[in-house]
N, C-alpha and C positions, 0 to 999 in steps of 0.2 A: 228802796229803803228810806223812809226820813227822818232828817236830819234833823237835831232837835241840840236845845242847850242842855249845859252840863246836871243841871236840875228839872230837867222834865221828864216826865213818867216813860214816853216812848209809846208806840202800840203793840196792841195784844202779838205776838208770834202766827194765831192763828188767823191773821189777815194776811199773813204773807206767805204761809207756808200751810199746808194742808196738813196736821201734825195728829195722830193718834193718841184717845186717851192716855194718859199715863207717858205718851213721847214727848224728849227735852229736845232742844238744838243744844249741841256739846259742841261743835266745831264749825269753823265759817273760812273757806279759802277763795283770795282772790284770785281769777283766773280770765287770762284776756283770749288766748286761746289757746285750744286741747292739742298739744300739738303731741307726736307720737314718739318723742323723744323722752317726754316727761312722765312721769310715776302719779299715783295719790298713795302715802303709804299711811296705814288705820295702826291704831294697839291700841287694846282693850283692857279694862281694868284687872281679867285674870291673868293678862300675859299674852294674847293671841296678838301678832302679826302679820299684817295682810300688803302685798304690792300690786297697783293693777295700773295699767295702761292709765295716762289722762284721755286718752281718744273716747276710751268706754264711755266718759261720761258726758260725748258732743250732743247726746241727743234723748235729753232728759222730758218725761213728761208730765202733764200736769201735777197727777198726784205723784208727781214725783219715782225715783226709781232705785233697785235693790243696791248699796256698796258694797255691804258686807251682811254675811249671815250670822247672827249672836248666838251662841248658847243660853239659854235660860239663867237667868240673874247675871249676865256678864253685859255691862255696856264698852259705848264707845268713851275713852278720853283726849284720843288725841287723832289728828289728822294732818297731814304735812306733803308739802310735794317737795319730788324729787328726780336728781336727772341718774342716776346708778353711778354716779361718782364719791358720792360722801355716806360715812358712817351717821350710823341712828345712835338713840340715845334715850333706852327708858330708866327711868324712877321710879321705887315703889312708896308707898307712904312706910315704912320701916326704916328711912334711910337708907337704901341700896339703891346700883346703877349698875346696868350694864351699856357697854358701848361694842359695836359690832356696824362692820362692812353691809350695807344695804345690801347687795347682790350677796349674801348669806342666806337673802327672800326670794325666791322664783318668783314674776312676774306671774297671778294669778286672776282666774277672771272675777266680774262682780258679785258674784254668786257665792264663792266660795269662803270657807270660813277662816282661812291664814292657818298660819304654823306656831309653833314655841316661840315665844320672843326673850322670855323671862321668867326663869324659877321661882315661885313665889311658896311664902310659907303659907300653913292654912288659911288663917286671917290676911294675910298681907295682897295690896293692891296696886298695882300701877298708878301712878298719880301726874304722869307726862312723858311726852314722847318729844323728842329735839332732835333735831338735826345737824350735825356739825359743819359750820361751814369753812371754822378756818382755827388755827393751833393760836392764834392768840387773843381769841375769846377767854370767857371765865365763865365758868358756868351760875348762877345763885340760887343756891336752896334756901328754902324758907318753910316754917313748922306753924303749927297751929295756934303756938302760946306766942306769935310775933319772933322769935329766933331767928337768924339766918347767918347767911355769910358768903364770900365770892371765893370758888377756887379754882386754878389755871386750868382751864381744859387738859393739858400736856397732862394732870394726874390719875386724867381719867385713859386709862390705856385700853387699847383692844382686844376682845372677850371673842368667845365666841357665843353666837347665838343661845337660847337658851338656860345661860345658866344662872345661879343666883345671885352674880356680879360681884361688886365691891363698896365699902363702905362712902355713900357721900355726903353722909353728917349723921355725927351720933344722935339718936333720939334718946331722952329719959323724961325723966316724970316735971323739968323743966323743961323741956321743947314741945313735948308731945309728939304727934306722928306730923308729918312733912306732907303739907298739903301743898307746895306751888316749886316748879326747878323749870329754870328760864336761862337761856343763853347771851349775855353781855357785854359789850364792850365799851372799856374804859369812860367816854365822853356821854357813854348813855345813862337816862334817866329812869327811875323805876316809881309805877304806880303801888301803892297796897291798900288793899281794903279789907275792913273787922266786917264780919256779920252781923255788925249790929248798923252798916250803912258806912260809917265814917272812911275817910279814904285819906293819903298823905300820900304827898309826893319828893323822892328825895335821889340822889346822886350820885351813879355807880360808884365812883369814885369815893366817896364818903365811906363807905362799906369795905373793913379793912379783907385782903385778902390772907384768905389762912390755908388747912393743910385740909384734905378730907377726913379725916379720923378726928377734928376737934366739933365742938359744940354749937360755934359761932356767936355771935352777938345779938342784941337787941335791934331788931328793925324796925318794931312798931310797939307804942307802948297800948296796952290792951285792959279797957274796965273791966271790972270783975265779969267773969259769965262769959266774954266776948273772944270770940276768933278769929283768926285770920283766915277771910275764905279765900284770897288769893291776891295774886301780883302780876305787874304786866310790866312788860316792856317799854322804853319811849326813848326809840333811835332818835329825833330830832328834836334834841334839848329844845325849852321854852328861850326866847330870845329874853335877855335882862333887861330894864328898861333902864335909862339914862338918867 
């Protein structure tokens, strides 16, 4: 991969990865090795959940090789490893979540197409998949008109598989639908970016925490036309200078 400053274009995808018309990269895991302890677990925008060995994927070849099988217009959005010890964690862009015990998923191979993760209305989509790793995270949703907000994991309780979960921020005609839900803790920093390029970076902590059934606050202020396509994480605050 190279490495490039904070304003450089980058290179094309298709020098580094043999990628089919019409194919995106949606997800990138680091992995030192495939040990057979470890999981990769997939959910897709309709809802489908897939668990499969890390071993499966020791011996990858050039053009690359099968994760999961999609149904026609379903992509992938999320990708995550895992050891069968912690609960998963999808979002739909509707504001809902369900949370649910990974071992709820059989351990399937890379072929196959996964199970129900998540009830979804007609129109409604998955918009991320997390993984819990410990009760005193906060989870933070955030919507497309800039909204968002930090709530204690502890409110997100255990569901089981499949169903249409619980409220994790109301959407209306000021949030819009919820395009980014990232998992945080206290001392960590969060990236956000509008679709129109601009990016701001600001401090978990700064972001009051609230209940799930409320609105949340302003995270990013947004020009006319522009939206938030998404937000990231940043475990190791920037150091202050002196």
């Amino acid at each position: 991969m190279p490495q490039g400053t904070r304003i450089s274009r980058g290179k094309p995808n298709v020098n580094l990865l043999p990628l089919e018309a019409g194919e995106q990269i949606n997800a990138i895991l680091p992995v030192s090795q495939f040990a057979d302890d470890q999981f990769v677990f997939f959910a897709t925008t309709d809802g489908t959940v897939k668990k499969t060995p890390l071993s499966d994927f020791a011996n990858p070849r050039t053009k690359g090789i099968i994760a999961i099988n999609l149904d026609e217009g379903d992509f992938l959005i999320g990708v995550a490893l895992t050891d069968g010890k912690h609960d998963v964690m999808l979002f739909s862009d509707e504001g809902k979540a369900v949370r649910f015990d990974e071992n709820d998923v059989r351990s399937m191979g890379r072929a196959a197409r996964g199970v129900r993760g998540m009830k979804l209305t007609k129109d409604g989509k998955v918009i991320a998949l997390l993984v819990a790793e410990n009760e005193q995270q906060s989870v933070l949703t955030a919507t497309e008109n800039g909204y968002g907000k930090r709530t204690s994991i502890i409110e997100y309780t255990r569901h089981g598989r499949g169903t249409q979960g619980m409220i994790a921020i109301q959407t209306s005609a000021r949030n819009g639908k919820v395009v980014a839900a990232t998992l945080v803790d206290q001392d960590d920093e969060i990236m956000l970016i509008g679709t129109n390029g601009v990016l701001i970076r600001t401090r978990v902590k700064e972001i009051r925490e609230m209940s799930r059934a409320t609105q949340g606050v302003t995270l990013i202020n947004l020009d006319k036309g522009d939206k938030l396509a998404g937000l990231s994480r940043i475990a190791e605050p920037e150091e202050e200078s002196e």
